[in-house]
MISERO-389720 format. One record per residue (C-alpha): x, y, z; residue number from 0; residue in three letters. Coordinates in nm, 4 decimals. Layout:
! MISERO-389720
       c1       c2       c3   n res
        X        Y        Z NUM Ala
...
//
This chain:
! MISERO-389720
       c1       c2       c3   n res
   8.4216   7.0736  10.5169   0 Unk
   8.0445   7.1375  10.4240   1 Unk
   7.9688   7.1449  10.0330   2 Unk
   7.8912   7.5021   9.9222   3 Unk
   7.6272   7.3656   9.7685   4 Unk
   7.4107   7.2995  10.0816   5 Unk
   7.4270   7.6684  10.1632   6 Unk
   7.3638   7.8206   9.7995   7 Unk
   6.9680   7.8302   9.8120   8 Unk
   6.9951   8.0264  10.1300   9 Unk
   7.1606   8.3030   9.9916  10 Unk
   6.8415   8.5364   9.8878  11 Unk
   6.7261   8.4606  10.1765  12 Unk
   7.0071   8.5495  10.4049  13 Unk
   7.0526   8.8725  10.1890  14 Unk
   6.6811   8.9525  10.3188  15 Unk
   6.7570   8.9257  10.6820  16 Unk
   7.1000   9.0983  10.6268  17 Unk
   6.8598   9.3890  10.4794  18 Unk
   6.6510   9.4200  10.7847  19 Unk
   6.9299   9.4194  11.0219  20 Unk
   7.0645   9.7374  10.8591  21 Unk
   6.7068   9.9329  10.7811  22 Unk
   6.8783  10.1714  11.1309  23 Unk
   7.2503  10.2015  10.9747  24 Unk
   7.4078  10.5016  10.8346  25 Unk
   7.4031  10.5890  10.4728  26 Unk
   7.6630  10.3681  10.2408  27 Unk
   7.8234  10.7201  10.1250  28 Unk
   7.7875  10.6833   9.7472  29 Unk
   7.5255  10.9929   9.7770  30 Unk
   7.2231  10.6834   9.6850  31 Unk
   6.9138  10.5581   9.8848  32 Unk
   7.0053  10.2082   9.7135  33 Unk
   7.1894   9.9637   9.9705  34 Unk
   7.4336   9.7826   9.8223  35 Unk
   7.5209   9.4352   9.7804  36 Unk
   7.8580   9.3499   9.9157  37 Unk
   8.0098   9.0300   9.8979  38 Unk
   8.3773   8.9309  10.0435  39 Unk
   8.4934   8.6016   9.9366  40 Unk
   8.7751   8.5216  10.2544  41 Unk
   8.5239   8.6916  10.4755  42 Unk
   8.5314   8.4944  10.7671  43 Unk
   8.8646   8.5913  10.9234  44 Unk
   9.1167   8.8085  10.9674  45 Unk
   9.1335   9.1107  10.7186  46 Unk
   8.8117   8.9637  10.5469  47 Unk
   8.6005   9.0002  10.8136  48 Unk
   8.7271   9.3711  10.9329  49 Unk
   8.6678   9.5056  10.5451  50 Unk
   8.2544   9.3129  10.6012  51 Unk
   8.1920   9.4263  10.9111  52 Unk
   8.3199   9.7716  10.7446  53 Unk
   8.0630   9.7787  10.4769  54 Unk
   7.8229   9.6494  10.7090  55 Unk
   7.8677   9.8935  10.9564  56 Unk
   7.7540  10.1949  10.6772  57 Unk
   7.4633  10.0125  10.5696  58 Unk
   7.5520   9.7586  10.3326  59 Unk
   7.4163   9.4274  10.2448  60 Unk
   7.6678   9.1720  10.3230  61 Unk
   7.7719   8.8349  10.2206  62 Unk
   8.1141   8.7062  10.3936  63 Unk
   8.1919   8.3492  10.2591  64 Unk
   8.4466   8.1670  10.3409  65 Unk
   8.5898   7.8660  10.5524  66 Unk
   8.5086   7.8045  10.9125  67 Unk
   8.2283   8.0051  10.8896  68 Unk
   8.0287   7.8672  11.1444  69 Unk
   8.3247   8.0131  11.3652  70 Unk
   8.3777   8.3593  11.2637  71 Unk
   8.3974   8.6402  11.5065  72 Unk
   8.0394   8.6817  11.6596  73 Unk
   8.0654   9.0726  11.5499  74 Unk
   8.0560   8.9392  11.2013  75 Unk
   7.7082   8.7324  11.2631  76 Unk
   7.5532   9.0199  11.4172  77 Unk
   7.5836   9.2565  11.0902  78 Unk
   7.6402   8.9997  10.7876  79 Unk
   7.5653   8.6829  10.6333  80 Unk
   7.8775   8.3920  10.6875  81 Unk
   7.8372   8.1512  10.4141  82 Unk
   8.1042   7.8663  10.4230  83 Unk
   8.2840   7.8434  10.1063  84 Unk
   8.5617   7.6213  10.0101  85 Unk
   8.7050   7.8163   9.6616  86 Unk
   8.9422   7.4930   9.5866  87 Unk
   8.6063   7.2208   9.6022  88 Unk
   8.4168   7.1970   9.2611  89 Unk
   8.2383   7.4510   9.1146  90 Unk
   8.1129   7.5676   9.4728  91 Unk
   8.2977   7.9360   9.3840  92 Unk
   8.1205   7.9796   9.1612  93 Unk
   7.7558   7.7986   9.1852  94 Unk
   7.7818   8.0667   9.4925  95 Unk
   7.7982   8.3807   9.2666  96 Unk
   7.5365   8.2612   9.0438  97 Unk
   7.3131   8.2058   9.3399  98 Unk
   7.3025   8.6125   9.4193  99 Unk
   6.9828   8.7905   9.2556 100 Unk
   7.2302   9.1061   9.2844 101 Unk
   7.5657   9.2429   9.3883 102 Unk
   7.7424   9.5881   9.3806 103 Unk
   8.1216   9.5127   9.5600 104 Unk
   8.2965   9.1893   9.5301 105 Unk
   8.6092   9.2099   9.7465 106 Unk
   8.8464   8.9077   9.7132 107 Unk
   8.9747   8.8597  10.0393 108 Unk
   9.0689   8.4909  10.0321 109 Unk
   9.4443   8.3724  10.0868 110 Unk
   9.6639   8.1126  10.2679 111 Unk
  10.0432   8.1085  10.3118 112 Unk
  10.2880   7.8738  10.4056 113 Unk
  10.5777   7.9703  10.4872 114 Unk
  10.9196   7.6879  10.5157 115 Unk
  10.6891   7.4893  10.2525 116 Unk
  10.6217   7.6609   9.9515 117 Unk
  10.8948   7.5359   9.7748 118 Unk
  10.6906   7.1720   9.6999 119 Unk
  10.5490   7.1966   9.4183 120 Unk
  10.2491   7.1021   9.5294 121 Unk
  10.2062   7.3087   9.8621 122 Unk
  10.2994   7.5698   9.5458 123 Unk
  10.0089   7.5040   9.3523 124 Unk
   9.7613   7.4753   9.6198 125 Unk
   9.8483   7.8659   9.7451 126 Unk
   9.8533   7.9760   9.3970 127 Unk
   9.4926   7.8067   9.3601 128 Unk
   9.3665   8.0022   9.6183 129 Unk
   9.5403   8.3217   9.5495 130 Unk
   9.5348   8.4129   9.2539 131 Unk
   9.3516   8.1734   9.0142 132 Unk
   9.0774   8.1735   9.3221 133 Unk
   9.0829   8.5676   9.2326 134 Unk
   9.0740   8.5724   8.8782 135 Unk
   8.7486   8.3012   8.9056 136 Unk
   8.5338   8.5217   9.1506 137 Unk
   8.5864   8.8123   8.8875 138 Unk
   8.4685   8.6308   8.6001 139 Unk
   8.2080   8.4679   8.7694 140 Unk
   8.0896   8.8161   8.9312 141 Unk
   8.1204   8.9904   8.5943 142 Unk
   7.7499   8.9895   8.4728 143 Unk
   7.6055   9.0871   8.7908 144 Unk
   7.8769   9.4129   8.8363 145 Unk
   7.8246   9.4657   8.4824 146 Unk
   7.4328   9.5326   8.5468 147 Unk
   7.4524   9.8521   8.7574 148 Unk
   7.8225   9.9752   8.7179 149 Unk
   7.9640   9.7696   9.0544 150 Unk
   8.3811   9.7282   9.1676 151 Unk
   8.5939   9.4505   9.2714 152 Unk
   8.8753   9.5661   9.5202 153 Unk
   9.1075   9.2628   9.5360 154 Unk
   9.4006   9.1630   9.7785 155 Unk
   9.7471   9.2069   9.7191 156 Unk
  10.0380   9.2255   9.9459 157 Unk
  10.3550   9.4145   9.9686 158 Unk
  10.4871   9.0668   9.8500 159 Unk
  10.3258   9.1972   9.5249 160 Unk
  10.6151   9.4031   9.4687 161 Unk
  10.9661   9.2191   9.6472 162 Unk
  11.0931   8.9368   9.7065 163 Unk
  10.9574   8.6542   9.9975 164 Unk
  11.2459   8.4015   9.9915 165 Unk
  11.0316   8.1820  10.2514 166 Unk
  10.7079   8.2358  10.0588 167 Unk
  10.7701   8.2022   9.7022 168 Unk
  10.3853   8.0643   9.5928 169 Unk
  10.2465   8.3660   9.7582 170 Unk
  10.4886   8.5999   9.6019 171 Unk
  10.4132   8.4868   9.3135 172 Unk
  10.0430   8.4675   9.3642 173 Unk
   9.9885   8.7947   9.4945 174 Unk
  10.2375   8.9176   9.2004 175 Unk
   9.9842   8.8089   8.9834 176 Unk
   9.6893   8.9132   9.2180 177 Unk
   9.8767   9.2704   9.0976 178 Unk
   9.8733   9.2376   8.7367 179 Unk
   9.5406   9.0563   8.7100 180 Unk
   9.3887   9.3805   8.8772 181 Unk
   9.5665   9.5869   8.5969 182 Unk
   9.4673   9.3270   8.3425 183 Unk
   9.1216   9.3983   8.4318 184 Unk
   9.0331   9.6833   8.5076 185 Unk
   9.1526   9.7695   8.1477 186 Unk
   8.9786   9.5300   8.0246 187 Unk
   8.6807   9.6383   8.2050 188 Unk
   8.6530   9.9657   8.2015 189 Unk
   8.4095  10.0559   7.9197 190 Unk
   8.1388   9.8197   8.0984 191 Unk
   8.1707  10.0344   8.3872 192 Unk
   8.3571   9.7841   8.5729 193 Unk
   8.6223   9.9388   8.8111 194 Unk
   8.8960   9.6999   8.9388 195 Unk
   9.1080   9.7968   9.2357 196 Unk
   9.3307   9.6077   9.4752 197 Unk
   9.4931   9.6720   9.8196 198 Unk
   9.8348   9.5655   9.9701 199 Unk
   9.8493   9.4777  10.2793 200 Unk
  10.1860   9.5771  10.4646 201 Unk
  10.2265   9.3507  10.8488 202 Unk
   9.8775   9.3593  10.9377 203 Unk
   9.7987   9.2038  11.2962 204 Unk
   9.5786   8.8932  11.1529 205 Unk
   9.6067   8.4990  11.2607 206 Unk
   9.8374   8.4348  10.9488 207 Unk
  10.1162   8.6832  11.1101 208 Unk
  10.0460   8.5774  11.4338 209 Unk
  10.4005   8.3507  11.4451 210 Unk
  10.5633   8.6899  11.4211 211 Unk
  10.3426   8.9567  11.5707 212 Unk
  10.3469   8.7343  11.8907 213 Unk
  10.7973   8.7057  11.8763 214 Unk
  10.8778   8.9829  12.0673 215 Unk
  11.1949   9.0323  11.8147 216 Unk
  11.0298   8.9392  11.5085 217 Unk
  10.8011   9.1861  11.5874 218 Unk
  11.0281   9.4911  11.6799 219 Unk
  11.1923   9.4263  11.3729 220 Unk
  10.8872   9.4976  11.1580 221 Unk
  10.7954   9.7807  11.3545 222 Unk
  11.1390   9.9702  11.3376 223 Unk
  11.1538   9.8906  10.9455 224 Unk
  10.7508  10.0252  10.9248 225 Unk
  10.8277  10.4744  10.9071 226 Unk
  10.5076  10.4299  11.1263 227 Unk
  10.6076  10.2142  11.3727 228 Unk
  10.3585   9.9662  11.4310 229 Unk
  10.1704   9.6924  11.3149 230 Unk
   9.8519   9.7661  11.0589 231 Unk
   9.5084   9.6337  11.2293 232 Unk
   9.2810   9.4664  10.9563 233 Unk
   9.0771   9.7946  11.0546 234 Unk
   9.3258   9.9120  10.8334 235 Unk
   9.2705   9.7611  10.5275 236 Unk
   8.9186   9.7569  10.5697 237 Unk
   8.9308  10.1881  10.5231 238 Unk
   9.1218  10.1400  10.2403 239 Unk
   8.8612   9.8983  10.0353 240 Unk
   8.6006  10.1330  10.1668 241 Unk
   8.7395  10.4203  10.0314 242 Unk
   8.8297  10.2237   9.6367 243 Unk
   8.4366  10.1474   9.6505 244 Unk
   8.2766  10.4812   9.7389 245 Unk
   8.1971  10.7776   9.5587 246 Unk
   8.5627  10.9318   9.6181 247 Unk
   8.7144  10.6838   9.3663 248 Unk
   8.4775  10.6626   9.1253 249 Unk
   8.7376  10.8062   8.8750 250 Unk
   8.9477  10.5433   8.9973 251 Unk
   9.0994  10.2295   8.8414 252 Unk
   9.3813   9.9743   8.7937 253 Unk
   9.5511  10.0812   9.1406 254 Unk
   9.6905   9.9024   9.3639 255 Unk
   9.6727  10.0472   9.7037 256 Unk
   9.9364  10.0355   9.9867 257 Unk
   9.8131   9.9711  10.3084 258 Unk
  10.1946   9.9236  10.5261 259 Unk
  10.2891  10.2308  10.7295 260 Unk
  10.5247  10.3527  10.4924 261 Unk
  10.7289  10.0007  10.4630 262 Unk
  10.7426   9.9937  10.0721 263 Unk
  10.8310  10.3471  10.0721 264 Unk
  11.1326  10.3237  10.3179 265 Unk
//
């Protein structure tokens, strides 16, 4: 695993190429010339990347760090910056925030499960480490920058957020408290202009679902228990954290989003 450190100083820099990439793109939709600063912490796969290459896509600045980065989808490298970031090494989390001259969105996106395993206690800590106290550190460490020109933080949940995973009790938990941390903050928040949002994710099509996307029984289970009847696409999600950062919800705070076809409701 490379050291964030070796990648901090290049941040500016890769913020300035990200910029020229994007002088052709659509408008960002907040009704502003300024192009925002986006950065997604988990942005290198799955749902990360979809909700980057999102904000991208409308004009955005973009930052996706994460692990692996070196092999994230080659969409992602044509719109945004990958920066590989290990959350659980050091200080790296946040010696990485404090690198960027600016930022607008901070979407924590970041999050491993193991399911069969959680119940060691220390396979329990280490998903709770990157859930949830991974979360709470990229909010504090963002603060000051948001803080400067009114910015949001749309964090990720789950549906797990709200029952019972009897296979998966660390990221129950953690994305329990991924739940009330959003709350907790965007109270907290508020009257600095902060706004503090999260999505849950229902069974989204993404590498850590693939076991059971790819069991042909697994998978028709979810689907006839989703009132939708199929699998979410990280495409998904990504609309969702769109719509929490643009002008539509700027009244908007402390939610927590459903993203799942109607499974929570049903």
């Amino acid at each position: 695993m490379s050291k964030q450190s070796k990648h901090v100083p290049m941040v500016s820099e890769a913020m300035g190429s990200a910029a020229k990439r994007q002088d052709a793109a659509p408008s960002d939709g907040l009704g502003s010339d300024t192009v925002r600063t986006v950065v997604v912490i988990g942005g290198t796969s799955g749902i990360g990347t979809a909700i980057a290459e999102r904000f991208a896509g409308s004009g955005a600045r973009v930052i996706a760090a994460g692990l692996r980065a070196a092999d994230a989808p080659a969409s992602l490298g044509n719109v945004a910056r990958a920066v590989e970031l290990d959350i659980t090494h050091g200080n790296d989390l946040e010696d990485f925030i404090t690198s960027l001259p600016e930022l607008d969105v901070l979407v924590n996106a970041a999050g491993v499960i193991h399911r069969g395993d959680e119940y060691q206690p220390e396979v329990f800590a280490r998903v709770v480490e990157v859930n949830l106290t991974g979360t709470m550190r990229a909010c504090i460490g963002a603060k000051p920058l948001l803080r400067r020109g009114g910015g949001c933080i749309v964090n990720v949940a789950s549906m797990l957020s709200f029952f019972g995973g009897p296979l998966v009790p660390a990221y129950t938990s953690s994305k329990g408290g991924v739940l009330q941390l959003t709350k907790a903050l965007a109270v907290a928040w508020a009257s600095e202009g902060i706004r503090v949002n999260a999505v849950a994710p229902g069974w989204i099509r993404t590498g850590l679902t693939a076991e059971l996307h790819q069991n042909a029984d697994a998978s028709q289970r979810i689907i006839d228990r989703t009132p939708m009847g199929r699998w979410g696409e990280p495409a998904d999600v990504a609309g969702a954290v769109a719509f929490l950062c643009g002008p539509d919800a700027g009244f908007i705070t402390g939610v927590v989003l459903p993203v799942d076809g109607g499974y929570l409701a049903a």
